[in-house]
C-alpha positions as CSV (number, residue, x, y, z in Angstrom):
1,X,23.6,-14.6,-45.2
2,X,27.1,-14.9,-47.0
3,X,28.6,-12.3,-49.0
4,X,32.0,-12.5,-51.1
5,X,33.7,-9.6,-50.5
6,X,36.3,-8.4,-53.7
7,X,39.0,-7.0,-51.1
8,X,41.4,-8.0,-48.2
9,X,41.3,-4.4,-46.6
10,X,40.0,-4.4,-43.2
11,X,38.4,-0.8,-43.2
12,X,36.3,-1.6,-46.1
13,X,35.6,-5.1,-44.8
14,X,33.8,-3.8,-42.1
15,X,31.9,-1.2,-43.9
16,X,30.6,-3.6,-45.9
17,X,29.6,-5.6,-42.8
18,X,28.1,-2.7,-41.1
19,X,25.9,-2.0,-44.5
20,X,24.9,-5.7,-44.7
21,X,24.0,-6.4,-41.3
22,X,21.2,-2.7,-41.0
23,X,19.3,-4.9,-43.5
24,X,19.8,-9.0,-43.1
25,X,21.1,-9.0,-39.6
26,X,23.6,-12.0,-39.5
27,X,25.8,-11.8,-42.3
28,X,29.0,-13.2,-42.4
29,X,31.5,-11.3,-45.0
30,X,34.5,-13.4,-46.1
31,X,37.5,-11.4,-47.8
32,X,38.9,-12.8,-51.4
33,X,42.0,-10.9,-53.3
34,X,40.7,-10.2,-56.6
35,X,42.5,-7.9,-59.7
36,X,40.0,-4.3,-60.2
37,X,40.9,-4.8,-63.4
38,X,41.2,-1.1,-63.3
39,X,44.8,0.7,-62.8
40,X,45.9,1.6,-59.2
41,X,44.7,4.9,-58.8
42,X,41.4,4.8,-61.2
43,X,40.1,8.1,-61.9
44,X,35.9,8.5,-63.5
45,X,34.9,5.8,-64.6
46,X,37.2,3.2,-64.1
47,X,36.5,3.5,-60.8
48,X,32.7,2.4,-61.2
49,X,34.4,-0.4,-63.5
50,X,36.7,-1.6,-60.4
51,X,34.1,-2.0,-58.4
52,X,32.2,-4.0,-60.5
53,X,35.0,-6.1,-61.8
54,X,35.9,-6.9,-57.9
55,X,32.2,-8.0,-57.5
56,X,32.1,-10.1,-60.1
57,X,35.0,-11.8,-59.2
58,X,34.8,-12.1,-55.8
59,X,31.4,-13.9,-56.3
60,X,31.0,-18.1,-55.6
61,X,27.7,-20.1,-56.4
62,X,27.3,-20.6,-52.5
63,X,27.1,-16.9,-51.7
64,X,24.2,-15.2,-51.5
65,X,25.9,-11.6,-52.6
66,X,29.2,-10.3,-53.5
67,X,30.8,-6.8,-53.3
68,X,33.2,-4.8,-55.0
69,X,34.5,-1.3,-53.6
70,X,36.6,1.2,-55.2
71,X,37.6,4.9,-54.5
72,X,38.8,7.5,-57.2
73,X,39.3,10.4,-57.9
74,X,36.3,11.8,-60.5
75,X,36.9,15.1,-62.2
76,X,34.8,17.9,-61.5
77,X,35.2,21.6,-62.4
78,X,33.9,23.2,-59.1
79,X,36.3,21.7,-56.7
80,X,39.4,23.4,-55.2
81,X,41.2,20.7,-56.6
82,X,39.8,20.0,-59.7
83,X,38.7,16.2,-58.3
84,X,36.6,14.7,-55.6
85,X,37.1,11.3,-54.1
86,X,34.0,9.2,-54.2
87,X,33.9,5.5,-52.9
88,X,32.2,3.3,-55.4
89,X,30.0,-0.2,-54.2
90,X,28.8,-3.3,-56.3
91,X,26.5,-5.3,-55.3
92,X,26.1,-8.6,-57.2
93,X,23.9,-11.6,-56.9
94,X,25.9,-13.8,-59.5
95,X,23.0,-12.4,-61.9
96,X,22.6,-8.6,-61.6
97,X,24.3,-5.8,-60.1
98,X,23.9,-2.6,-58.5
99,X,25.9,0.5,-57.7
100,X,26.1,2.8,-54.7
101,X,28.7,6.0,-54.0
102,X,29.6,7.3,-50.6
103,X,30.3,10.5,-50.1
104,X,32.3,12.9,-51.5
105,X,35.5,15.2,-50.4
106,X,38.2,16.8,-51.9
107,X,41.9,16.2,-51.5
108,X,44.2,18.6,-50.6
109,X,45.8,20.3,-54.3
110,X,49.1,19.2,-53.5
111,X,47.9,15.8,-53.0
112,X,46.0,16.2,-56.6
113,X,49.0,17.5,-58.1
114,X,50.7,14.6,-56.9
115,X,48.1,12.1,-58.1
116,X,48.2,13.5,-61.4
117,X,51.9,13.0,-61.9
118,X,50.6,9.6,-61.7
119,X,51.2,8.5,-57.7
120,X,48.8,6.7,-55.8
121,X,46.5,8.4,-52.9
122,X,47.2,6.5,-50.4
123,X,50.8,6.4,-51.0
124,X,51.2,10.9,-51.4
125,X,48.9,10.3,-48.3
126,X,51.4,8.2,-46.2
127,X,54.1,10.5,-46.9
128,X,52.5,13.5,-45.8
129,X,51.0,12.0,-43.0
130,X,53.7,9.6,-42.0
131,X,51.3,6.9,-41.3
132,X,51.8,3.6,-42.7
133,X,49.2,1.5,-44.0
134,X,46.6,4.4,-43.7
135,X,43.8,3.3,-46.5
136,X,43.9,0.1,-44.6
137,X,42.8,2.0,-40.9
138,X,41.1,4.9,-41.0
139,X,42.5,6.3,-44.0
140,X,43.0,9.7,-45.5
141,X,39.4,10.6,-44.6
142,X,40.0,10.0,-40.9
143,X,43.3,11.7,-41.3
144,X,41.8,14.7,-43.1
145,X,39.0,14.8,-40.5
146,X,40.7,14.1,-37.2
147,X,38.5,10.0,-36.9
148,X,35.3,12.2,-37.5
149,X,34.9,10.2,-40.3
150,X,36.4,6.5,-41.2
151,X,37.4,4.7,-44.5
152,X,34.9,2.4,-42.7
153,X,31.9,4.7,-43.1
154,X,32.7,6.0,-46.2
155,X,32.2,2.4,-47.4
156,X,29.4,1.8,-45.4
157,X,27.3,4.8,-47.0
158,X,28.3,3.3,-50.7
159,X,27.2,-0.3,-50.0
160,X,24.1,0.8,-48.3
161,X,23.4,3.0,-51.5
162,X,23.6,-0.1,-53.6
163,X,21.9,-2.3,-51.6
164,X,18.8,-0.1,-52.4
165,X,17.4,-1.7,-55.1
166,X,18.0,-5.5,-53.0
167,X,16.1,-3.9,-50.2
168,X,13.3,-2.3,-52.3
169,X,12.9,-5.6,-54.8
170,X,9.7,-4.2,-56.1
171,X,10.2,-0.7,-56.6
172,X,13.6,-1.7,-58.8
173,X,11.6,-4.4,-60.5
174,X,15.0,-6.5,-59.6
């Protein structure tokens, strides 16, 4: 199986491997630099929008699937912060598409506060951490919980979540 994958980022490449290969087995992902479409740091919406976009771009005729991911930051009254980050998947076949979240944390306030002024994540998250390149290693999730979890798994859950409906063709009516 190929699958056009909307991003260069290594941690999210092999998320998107991991989730592909639980239900195909052989799959080979291949990278493409794509525009979101979205700004930097998306927030609601837009985030679900960037992924889509980098599906949808990233797809080619000769490729069975392509994926987009995005993370943002999605308001929400009941966290600390105001925000939780949520990872959002696209799957596309060149047809339809489908959408999958990973998990959910919150951010730090000052982090938030930061963000809001209108800074990027991962950049008020290399400064605090010192760690360069973070989003593209573990990133701030690893950081935040000491490699428990990865950037990696984070993107795993969210493709796996939209590769529901490819999985279960039938019960989608896909």
């Amino acid at each position: 199986m190929k699958v056009a994958a909307g991003t260069r980022n290594p941690a999210k490449l092999r998320g998107i491997e991991a989730a592909f290969r639980k239900f195909f087995g052989s799959v080979e992902v291949i990278p493409f630099e794509v525009d979101s479409g979205v700004p930097p740091q998306p927030f609601d919406n837009d985030t679900i929008k960037g992924a889509i976009n980098r599906a949808k771009k990233a797809f080619r005729k000769d490729f069975d699937f392509s994926v987009g991911v995005e993370a943002g930051l999605f308001k929400n009254d009941f966290a600390l912060s105001g925000y939780l980050d949520f990872q959002v998947a696209c799957v596309f076949d060149g047809k339809k598409f489908t959408i999958g979240f990973g998990p959910g944390f919150e951010y730090p306030k000052i982090v938030v506060k930061e963000v809001l002024k209108g800074n990027e994540v991962g950049k008020v998250m290399e400064k605090i951490t010192g760690i360069k390149d973070l989003g593209k290693n573990f990133g701030a999730i690893g950081y935040l919980t000491n490699k428990v979890v990865k950037r990696e798994n984070l993107t795993e859950i969210a493709v796996t979540m939209a590769l529901l409906p490819w999985v279960n063709r039938e019960l989608y009516e896909l």
